[in-house]
TILOFI-755438 format. One record per residue (C-alpha): x, y, z; residue number from 0. Coordinates in steps of 0.05 Angstrom, whole numbers. Layout:
<recs>
REC, u, v, w, pos
REC, X, Y, Z, NUM .
...
</recs>
This chain:
<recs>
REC, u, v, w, pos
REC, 557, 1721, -1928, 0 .
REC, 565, 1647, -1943, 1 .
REC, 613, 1642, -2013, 2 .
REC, 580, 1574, -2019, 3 .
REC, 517, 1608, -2053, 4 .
REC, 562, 1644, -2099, 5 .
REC, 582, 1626, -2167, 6 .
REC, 664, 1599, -2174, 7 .
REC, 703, 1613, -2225, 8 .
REC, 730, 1562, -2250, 9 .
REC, 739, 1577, -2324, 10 .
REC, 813, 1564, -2355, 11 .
REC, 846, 1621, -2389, 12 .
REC, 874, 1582, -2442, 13 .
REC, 831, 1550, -2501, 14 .
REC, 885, 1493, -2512, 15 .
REC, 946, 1490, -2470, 16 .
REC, 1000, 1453, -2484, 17 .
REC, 1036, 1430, -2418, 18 .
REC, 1038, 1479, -2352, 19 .
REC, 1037, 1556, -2376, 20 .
REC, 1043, 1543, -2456, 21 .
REC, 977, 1548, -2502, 22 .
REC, 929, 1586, -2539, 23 .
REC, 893, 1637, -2486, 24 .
REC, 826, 1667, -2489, 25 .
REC, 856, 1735, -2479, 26 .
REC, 905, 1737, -2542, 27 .
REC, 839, 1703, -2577, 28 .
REC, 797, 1765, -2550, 29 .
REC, 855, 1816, -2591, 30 .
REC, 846, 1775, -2652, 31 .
REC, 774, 1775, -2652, 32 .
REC, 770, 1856, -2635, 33 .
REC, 819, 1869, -2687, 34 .
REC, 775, 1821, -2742, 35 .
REC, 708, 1849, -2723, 36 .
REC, 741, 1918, -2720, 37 .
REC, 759, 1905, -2798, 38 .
REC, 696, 1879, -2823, 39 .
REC, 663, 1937, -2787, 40 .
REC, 710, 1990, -2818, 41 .
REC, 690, 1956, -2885, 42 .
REC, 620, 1963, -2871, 43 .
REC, 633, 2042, -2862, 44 .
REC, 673, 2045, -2928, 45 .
REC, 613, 2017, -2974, 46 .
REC, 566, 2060, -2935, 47 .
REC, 601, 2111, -2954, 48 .
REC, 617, 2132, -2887, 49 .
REC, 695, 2122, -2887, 50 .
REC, 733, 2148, -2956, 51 .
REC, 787, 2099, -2963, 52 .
REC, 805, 2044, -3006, 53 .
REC, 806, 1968, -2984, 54 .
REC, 886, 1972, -3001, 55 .
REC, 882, 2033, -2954, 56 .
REC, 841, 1999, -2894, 57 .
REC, 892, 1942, -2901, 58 .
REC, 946, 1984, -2890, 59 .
REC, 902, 2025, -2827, 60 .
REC, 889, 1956, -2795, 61 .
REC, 962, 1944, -2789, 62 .
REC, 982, 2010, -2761, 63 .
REC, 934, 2009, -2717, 64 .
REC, 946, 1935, -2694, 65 .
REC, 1016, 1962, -2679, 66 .
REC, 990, 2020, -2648, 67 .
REC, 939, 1977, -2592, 68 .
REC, 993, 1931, -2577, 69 .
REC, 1051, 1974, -2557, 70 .
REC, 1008, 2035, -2525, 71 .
REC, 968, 1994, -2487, 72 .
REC, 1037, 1950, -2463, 73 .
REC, 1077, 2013, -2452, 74 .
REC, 1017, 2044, -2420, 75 .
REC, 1009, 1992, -2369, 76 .
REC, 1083, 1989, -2351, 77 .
REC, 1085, 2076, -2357, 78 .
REC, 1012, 2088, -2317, 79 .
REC, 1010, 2017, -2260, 80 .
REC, 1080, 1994, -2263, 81 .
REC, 1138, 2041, -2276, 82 .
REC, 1195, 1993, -2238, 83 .
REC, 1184, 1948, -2302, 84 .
REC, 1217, 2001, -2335, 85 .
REC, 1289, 1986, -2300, 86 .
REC, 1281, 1912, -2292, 87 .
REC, 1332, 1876, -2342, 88 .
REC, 1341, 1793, -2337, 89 .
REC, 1394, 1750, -2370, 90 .
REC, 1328, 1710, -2396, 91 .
REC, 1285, 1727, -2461, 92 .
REC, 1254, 1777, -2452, 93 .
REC, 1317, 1809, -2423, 94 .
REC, 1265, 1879, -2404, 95 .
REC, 1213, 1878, -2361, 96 .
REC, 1175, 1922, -2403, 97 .
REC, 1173, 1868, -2457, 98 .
REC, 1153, 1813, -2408, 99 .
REC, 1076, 1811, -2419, 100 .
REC, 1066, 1753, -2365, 101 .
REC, 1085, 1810, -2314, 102 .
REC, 1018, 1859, -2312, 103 .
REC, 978, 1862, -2364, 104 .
REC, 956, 1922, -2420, 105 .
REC, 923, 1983, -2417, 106 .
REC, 868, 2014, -2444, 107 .
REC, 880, 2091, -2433, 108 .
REC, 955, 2068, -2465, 109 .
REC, 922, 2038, -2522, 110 .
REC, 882, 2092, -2546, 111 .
REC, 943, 2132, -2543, 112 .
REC, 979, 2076, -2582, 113 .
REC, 916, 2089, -2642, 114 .
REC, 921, 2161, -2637, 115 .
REC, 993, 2155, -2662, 116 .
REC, 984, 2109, -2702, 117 .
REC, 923, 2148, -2733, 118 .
REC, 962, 2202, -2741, 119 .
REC, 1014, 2170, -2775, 120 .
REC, 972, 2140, -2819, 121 .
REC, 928, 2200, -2838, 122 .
REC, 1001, 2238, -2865, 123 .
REC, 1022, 2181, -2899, 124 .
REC, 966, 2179, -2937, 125 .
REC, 945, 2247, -2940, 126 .
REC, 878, 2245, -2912, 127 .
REC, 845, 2281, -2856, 128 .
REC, 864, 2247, -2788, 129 .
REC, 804, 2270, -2756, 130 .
REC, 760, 2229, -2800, 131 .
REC, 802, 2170, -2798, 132 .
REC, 800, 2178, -2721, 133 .
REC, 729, 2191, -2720, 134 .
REC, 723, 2124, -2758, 135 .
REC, 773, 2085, -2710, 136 .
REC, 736, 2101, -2654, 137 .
REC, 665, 2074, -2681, 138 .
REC, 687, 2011, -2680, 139 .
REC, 738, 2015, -2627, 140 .
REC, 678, 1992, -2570, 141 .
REC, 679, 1924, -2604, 142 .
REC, 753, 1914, -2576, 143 .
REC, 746, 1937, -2514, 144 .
REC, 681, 1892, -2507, 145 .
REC, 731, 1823, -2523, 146 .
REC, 775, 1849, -2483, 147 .
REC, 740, 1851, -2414, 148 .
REC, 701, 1776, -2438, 149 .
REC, 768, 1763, -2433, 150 .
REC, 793, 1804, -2362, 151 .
REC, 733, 1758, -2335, 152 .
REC, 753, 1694, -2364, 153 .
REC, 824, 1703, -2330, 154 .
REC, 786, 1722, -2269, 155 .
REC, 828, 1787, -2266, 156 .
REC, 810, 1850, -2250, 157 .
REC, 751, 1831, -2212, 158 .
REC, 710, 1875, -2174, 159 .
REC, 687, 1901, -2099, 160 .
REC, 659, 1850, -2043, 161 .
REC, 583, 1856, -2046, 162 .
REC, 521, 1807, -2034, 163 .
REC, 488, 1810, -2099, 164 .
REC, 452, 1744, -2123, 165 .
REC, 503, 1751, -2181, 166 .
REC, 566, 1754, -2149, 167 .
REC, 625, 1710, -2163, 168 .
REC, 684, 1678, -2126, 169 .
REC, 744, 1692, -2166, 170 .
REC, 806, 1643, -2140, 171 .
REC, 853, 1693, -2167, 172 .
REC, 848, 1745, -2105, 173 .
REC, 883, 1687, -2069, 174 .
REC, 948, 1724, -2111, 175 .
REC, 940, 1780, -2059, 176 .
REC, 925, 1745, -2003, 177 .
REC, 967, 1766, -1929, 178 .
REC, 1016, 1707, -1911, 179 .
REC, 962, 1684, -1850, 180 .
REC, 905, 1674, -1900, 181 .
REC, 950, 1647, -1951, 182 .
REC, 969, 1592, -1894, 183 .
REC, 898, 1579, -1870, 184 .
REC, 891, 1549, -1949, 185 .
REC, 945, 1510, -1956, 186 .
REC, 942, 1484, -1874, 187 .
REC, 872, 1460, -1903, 188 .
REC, 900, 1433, -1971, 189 .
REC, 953, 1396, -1932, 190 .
REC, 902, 1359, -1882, 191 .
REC, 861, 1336, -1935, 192 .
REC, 928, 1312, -1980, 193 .
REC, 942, 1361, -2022, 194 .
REC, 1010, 1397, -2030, 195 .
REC, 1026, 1450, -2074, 196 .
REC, 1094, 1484, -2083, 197 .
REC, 1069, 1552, -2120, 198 .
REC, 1014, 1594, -2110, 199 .
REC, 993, 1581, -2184, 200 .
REC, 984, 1508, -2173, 201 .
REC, 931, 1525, -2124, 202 .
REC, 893, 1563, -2178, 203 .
REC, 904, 1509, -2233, 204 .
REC, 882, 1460, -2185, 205 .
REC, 819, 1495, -2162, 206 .
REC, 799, 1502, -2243, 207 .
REC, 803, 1426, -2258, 208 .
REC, 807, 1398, -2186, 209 .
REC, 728, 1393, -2147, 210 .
REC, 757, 1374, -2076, 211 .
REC, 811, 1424, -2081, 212 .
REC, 757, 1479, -2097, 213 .
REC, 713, 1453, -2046, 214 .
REC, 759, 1469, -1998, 215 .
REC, 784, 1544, -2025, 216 .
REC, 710, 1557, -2044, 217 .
REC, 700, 1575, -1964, 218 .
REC, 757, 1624, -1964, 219 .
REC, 748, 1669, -2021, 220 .
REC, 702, 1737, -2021, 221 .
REC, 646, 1744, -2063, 222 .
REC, 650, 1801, -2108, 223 .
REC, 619, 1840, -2169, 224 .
REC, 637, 1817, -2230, 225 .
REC, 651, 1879, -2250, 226 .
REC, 687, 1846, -2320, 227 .
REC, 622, 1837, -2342, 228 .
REC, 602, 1912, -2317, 229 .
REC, 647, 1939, -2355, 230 .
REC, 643, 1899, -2417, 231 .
REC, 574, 1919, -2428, 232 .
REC, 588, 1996, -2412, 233 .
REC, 646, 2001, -2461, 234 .
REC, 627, 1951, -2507, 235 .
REC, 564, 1950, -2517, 236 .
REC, 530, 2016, -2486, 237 .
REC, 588, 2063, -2507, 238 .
REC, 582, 2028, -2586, 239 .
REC, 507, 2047, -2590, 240 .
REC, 522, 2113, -2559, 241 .
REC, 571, 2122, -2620, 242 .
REC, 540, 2092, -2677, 243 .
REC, 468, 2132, -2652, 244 .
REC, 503, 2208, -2664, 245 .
REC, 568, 2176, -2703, 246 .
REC, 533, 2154, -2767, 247 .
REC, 492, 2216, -2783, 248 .
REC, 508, 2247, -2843, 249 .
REC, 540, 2317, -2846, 250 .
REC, 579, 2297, -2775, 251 .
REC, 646, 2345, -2758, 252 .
REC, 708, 2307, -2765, 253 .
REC, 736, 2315, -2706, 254 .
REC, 665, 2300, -2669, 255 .
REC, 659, 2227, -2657, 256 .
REC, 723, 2225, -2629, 257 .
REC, 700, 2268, -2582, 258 .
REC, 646, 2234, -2562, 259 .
REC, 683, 2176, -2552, 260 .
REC, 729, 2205, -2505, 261 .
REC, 662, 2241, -2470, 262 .
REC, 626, 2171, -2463, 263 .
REC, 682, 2123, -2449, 264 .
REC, 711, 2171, -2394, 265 .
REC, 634, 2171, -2362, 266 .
REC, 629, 2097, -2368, 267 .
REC, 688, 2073, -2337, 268 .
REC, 693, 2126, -2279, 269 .
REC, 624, 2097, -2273, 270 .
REC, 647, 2023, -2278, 271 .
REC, 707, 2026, -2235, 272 .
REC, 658, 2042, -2175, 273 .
REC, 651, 1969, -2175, 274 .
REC, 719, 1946, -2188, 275 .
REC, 783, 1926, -2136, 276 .
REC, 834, 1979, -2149, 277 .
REC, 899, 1953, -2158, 278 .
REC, 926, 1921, -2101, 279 .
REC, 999, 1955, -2107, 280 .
REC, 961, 2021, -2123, 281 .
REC, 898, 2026, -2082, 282 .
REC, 849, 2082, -2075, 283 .
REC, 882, 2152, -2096, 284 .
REC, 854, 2219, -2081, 285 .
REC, 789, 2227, -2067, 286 .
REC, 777, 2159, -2066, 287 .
REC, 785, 2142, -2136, 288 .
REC, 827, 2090, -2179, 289 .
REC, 887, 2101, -2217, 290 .
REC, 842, 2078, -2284, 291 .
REC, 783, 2131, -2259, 292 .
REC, 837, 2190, -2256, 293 .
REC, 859, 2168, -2327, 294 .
REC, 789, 2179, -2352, 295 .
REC, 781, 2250, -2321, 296 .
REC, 835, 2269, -2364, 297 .
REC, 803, 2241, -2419, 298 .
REC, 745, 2294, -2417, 299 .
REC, 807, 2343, -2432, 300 .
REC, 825, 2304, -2498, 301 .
REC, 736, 2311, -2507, 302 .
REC, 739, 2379, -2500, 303 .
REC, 797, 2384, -2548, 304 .
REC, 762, 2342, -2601, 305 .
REC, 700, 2377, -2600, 306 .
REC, 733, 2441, -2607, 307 .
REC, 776, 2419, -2671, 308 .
REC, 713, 2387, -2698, 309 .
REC, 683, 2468, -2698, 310 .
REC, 727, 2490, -2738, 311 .
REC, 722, 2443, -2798, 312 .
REC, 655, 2434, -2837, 313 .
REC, 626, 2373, -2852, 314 .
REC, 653, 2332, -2911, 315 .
REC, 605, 2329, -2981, 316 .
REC, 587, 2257, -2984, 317 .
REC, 632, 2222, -3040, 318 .
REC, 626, 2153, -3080, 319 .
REC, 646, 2100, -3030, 320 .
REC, 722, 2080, -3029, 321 .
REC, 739, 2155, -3068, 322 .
REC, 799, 2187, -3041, 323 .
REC, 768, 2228, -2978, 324 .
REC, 806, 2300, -2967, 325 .
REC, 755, 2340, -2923, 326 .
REC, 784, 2410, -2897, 327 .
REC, 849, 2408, -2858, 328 .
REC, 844, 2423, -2784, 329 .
REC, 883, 2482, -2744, 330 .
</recs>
């Protein structure tokens, strides 16, 4: 396997930086663009008649539920992949380790948790029925996750499995979990050919905008899936048709799209994660699967769940868009 005939990632994570680790990043970018195209899409539903609410009301939905994505999915990450965050405090802003976003990252299973609150919340507030604003949420919800792996392969994270394919990538990121000898081999090599680097991060910066410095780590690194990319297009872009195929059908259970989404998106990432690294700190669990797989399985529960709720409320009588929408109340 010669990484030579494999693709390098080189691509910067931030869109404009502003000295070493400050700037505008492609991921934050990727949240922004979810949450906008999740808005114009819910907007779309509303004057098809498809979602009952006013545009003062999805203003109000998009906020909750931008509150709701950004602490589940933070918590979520520190709660499911790194719980010692929890009882890490610093004399420094942030002061918690939970709050310190450039430790980890976000995730997913913890944001949908985040909406589902946040759904909720929103649905008594306003006296509507939360399984048809859920059932709305999660129609466009595929667009956000869709940004936000663009963006886990941009910042070369989360990358996937060593293979062969024609289309695998080097990502100069794995050298963050790199053994001390292999870590030494690179910069032994760096150092004969003149370059000297005090931080592991250097080494990565350099490779981006440096062509002899990635020459040289081009050798060492492992070709792999980019699974990123796998993923993006099961979750964003298969699991949204899946959705909007049954979703959009008049005289649809409240209750059922949500289930479905739950059904599809657990399928599609236990299926995706076959190609991904599992966590380095984490590993393979039992029975060979991923912390992120596991997660899923559970999420056919919350399917079952929703598709039994959705029984037991009829469908809604189609209104005038934007009219006040009170279907039945669930038990």
């Amino acid at each position: 396997m010669n990484p030579h005939l494999y693709y390098l990632h080189r691509i910067s994570p931030f869109v404009i930086r502003f000295g070493e680790s400050f700037g505008l990043r492609w991921y934050g970018l990727s949240y922004v663009a979810g949450f906008a195209a999740g808005f114009l899409l819910l907007r779309y539903l509303s004057k098809r008649g498809r979602l009952q609410l006013t545009a003062h009301d999805l203003d109000e939905l998009m906020t909750v539920l931008i509150v709701g994505v950004l602490v589940g999915a933070r918590l979520g990450y520190v709660l499911f992949y790194a719980p010692s965050l929890l009882v890490q405090f610093s004399s420094s802003p942030p002061f918690w380790g939970a709050l310190a976003i450039n430790q980890g990252g976000m995730s997913s299973h913890g944001g949908f948790i985040g909406v589902a609150i946040a759904v909720y919340y929103f649905a008594r507030r306003r006296k509507v029925s939360w399984l048809h604003v859920g059932d709305a949420v999660v129609m466009v919800a595929p667009v956000g996750l869709f940004f936000g792996r663009i963006a886990n392969f941009i910042n070369g994270e989360l990358y996937g499995c060593p293979t062969n394919a024609p289309w695998a990538v080097c990502f100069p990121s794995e050298i963050m979990n790199w053994s001390g000898e292999r870590l030494s081999q690179l910069t032994l090599l760096l150092t004969q050919n003149g370059f000297h680097f005090d931080k592991v991060e250097s080494i990565l910066t350099a490779i981006r905008v440096n062509d002899a410095v990635a020459a040289i780590a081009h050798p060492l690194l492992t070709p792999r899936h980019p699974s990123q990319l796998y993923e993006a297009f099961l979750e964003g872009v298969v699991l949204f048709c899946l959705l909007w195929f049954f979703g959009v059908k008049k005289n649809v259970r409240p209750g059922a799209a949500t289930a479905l989404f739950f059904f599809f998106y657990a399928l599609l990432r236990i299926a995706g994660e076959q190609f991904r690294e599992p966590d380095a700190d984490i590993g393979y669990q039992w029975l060979n699967l991923t912390r992120g797989q596991w997660l899923s399985i559970f999420m056919l529960g919350a399917a079952a769940v929703f598709w039994r709720l959705s029984r037991t409320v009829r469908p809604a009588a189609a209104k005038a868009p934007n009219a006040r929408f009170r279907p039945p109340k669930s038990h």
